[in-house]
N, C-alpha and C positions, 0 to 999 in steps of 0.2 A: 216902588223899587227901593230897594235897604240896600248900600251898599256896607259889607262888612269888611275891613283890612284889603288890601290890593286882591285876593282872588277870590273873593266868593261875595254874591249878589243874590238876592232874596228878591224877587217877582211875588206879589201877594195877586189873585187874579180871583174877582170876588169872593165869595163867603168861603168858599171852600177850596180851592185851589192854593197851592204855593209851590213854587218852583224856585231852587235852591242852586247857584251855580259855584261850584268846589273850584277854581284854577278851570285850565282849559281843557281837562279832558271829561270829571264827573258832574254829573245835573242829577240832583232829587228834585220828585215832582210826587206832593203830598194832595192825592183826591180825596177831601172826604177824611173823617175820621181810619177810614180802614183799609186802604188802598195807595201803597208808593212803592213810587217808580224811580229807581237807581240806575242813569245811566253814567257805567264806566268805559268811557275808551271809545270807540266807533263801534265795536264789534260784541260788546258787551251787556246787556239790560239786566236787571233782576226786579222782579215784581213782586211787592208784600201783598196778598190780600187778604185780611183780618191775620187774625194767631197762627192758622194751622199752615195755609200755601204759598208756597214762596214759586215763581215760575224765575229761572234762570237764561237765559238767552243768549248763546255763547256764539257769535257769529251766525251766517246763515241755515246751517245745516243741524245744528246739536241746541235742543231744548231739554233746559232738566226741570220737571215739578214736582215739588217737595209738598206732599199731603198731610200733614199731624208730623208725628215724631215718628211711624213705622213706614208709612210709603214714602217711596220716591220713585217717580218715572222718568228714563233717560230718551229723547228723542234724535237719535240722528241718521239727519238725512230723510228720506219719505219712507225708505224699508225695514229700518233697524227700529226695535224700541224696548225697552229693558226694565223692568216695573219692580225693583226691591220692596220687601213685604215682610216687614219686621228683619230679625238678623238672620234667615234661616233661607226664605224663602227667595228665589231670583229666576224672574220670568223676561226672558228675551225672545219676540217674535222679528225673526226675519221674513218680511215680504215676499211674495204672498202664501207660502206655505207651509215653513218651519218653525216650529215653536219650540222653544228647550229654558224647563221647568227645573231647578235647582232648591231642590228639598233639603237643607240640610248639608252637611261635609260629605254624605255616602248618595244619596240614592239625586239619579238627574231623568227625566223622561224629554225624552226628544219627539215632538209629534211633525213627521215629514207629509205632506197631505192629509187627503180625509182618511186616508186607509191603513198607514204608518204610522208606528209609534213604539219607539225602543226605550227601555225603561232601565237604566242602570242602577245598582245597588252593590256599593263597597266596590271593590276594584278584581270579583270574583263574578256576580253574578247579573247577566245581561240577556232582558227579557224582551224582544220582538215582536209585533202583534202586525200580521199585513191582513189586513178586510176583517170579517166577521167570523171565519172558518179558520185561519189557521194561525200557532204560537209557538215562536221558536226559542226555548231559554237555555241559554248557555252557561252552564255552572264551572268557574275554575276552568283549566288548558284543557281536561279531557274527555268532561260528560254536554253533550247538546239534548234534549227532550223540543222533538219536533211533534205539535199535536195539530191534526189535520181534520178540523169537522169536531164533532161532537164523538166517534165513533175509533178516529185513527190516532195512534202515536208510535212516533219513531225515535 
């Protein structure tokens, strides 16, 4: 045990471990060349593991993991989860049914079960799909194209 200045305390626990205490509220805790653990606060942890993932730990409920430089996946709670994918892309699945995919400034698809899936694009056109027969796209306030089967359109 290393004591440094009045608030911080250095634990070396064999070859590879050290644990690092900041004042009374932050502990690093270095496993290993590639692996430390930041705790801030009661309700806070952030985890290094090697270069690319950072696992963040915001109280009980809200988990953010940081993949490379283009993902990051937000957890909160057991139903919500929200996966950014470069600057464009953003996938939020609400349990256990709804999915809404954000391509982009224009176009978003919302998948509501297995049979549901509304595909928005620009602030004009909003394309519907319920099961395998039928697609309903709504172009602008006054045109709908309802196409029913392989066969039918209304």
């Amino acid at each position: 045990v290393t004591k440094q200045g009045p608030r911080a305390t250095v634990t070396k626990q064999g070859p590879r471990t050290t644990v690092t205490k900041q004042g009374p509220r932050a502990t690093v805790t270095k496993q290993g060349p590639r692996t430390t653990v930041t705790k801030q606060g009661p309700r806070t942890t952030v985890t290094k593991q090697g270069h690319r993932t950072t696992v963040t730990k915001q109280g009980p409920r809200t988990t953010i993991t940081k993949q490379g430089p283009r993902t990051t996946v937000t957890k909160q709670g057991h139903r919500t989860t929200v996966t950014k994918q470069g600057p464009r892309t953003t996938v939020t699945k609400q349990e256990p049914r709804t999915t809404v995919t954000k391509q982009g400034p224009r176009t978003t698809v919302t998948k509501q079960g297995p049979r549901t899936t509304v595909t928005k694009q620009g602030h004009r056109t909003t394309v519907t799909k319920q099961g395998p027969r039928t697609t309903v796209t709504k172009q602008g306030p006054r045109t709908t194209v309802t196409k029913q089967g392989p066969r039918t359109t209304v």
